[in-house]
C-alpha positions, 0 to 999 in steps of 0.5 A: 417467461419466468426464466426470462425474468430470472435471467434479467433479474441476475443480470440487474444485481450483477451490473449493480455490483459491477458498479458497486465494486468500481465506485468502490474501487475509485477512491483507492490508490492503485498502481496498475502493472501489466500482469496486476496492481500495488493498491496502496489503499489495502496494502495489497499486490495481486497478479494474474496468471494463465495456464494452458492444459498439456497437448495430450492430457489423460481426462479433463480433470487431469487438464484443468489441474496441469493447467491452474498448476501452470497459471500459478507458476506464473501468477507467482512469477508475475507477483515477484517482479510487481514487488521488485518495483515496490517503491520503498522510499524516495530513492529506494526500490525493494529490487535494489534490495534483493540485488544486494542482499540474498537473504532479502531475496530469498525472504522475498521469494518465500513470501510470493511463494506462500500468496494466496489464490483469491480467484480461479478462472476456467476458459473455454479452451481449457486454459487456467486464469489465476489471481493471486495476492500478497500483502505488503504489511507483515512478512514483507514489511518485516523484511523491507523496513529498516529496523529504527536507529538505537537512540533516535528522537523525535525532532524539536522546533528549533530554539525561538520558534514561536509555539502554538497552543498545545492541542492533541490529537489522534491522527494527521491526515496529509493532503498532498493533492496537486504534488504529484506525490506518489505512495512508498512503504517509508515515507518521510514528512519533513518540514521547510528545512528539510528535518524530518518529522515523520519517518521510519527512524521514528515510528514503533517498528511492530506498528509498522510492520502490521499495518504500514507507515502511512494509509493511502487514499484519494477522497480527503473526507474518506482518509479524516474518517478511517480509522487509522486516524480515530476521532480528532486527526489534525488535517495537514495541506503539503507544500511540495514533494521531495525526493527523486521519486516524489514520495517525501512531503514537504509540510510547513513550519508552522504545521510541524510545530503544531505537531510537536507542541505537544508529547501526546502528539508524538505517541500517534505518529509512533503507531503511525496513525497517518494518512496521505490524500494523492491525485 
């Protein structure tokens, strides 16, 4: 009776954490691959690998390690070709990257070798399921990104632009829900023109690198409130996407105005204190 008891008790908590997880798990941006998934809200990949035991191995012990030592070749495998198809800008992939550069694949290739295993699964049949994970800020992000243009400035309304009262802020949060707009590494947020007024030419590039130009989520109250964003974020809705890989966001005007009326407004998009709110 008592092991019943036991037995319903562990199974209860579990089911609440399951639940627990996926609630959690609902309010990410995640692009989801055949061997694993880009969370665009962590900044993390992960793949999966499995590894069958050799045909005639010596003991268990022997087995199993032939085993996890093969689903970690091929978690690594699979964790290469997601990152291939990270989307670095509206026209860029990072595989178009690593086509044309061996030192970026090369530098890609050593930070999928050094992924961790986060997850270790046994099989019945003595196969190996391995998870592994990278992230997409540090090394990554170092090789990825393009460093800034020397002498580049933050863009100014142009000359007759009615200005609103200066207000500071401490982060922007883009709503860019109904756009079908997609997460990317470098972003950009223009206004009606087309002039740029957030992009890779324009953030402090170590701020980049550590924590990636944009945070991504999909509860508009959940990104006012991270901390990416502190206290006083300014709430912006986007008009359109752009771009060919609906990455790029079109903002009004009178919203970039806003953004630029004022300097200390330039220091958070520098430290790139911006969140955008997908489907």
């Amino acid at each position: 009776m008592r092991r019943t008891v036991a037995f319903t008790i562990v199974v209860f908590v579990s089911a609440v954490l399951m639940v627990g997880a996926m609630v959690w798990a609902q309010g990410e941006v995640v692009q989801q691959f055949d061997q694993g998934s880009i969370n665009w809200s962590t900044g993390k990949v992960v793949a999966v690998g499995i590894g069958a035991p050799p045909d005639k191995p010596a003991n268990m012990a022997q087995a199993r390690a032939m085993a996890r030592r093969a689903a970690i070749t091929v978690a690594r495998r699979n964790l290469l070709e997601i990152s291939q198809g990270v989307q670095v800008d509206s026209m860029t992939l990072v595989k178009d990257f690593t086509v044309k550069s061996d030192i970026i694949r090369t530098s890609v290739q050593g930070v999928v070798r050094n992924a961790q295993v986060i997850d270790t699964a046994y099989m019945s049949d003595g196969s190996v399921e391995v998870t592994m994970v990278m992230s997409l800020g540090g090394e990554f992000a170092n090789v990825i990104l393009p460093p800034p243009p020397v002498g580049t400035e933050f863009p100014m309304p142009p000359p007759g632009t009615e200005m609103p009262t200066s207000q500071v802020y401490t982060g922007m949060v883009i709503d860019a829900r109904g756009l079908g707009a997609r997460p990317a590494m470098a972003p950009k947020i223009v206004d009606e023109s087309g002039k740029e007024i957030y992009g890779s030419a324009m953030v402090n590039r170590e701020f980049a690198v550590q924590q990636g130009m944009v945070g991504y989520a999909k509860d508009l109250s959940a990104a006012q409130g991270n901390n990416r964003v502190t206290d006083r974020p300014v709430t912006i809705k986007a008009l359109r996407t752009s771009g060919a890989a609906k990455c790029d966001v079109v903002i009004s005007d009178s919203d970039a105005a806003k953004l630029t009326s004022a300097a200390e407004n330039l220091s958070f998009l520098q430290k790139c204190r911006v969140m955008v709110v997908l489907d």
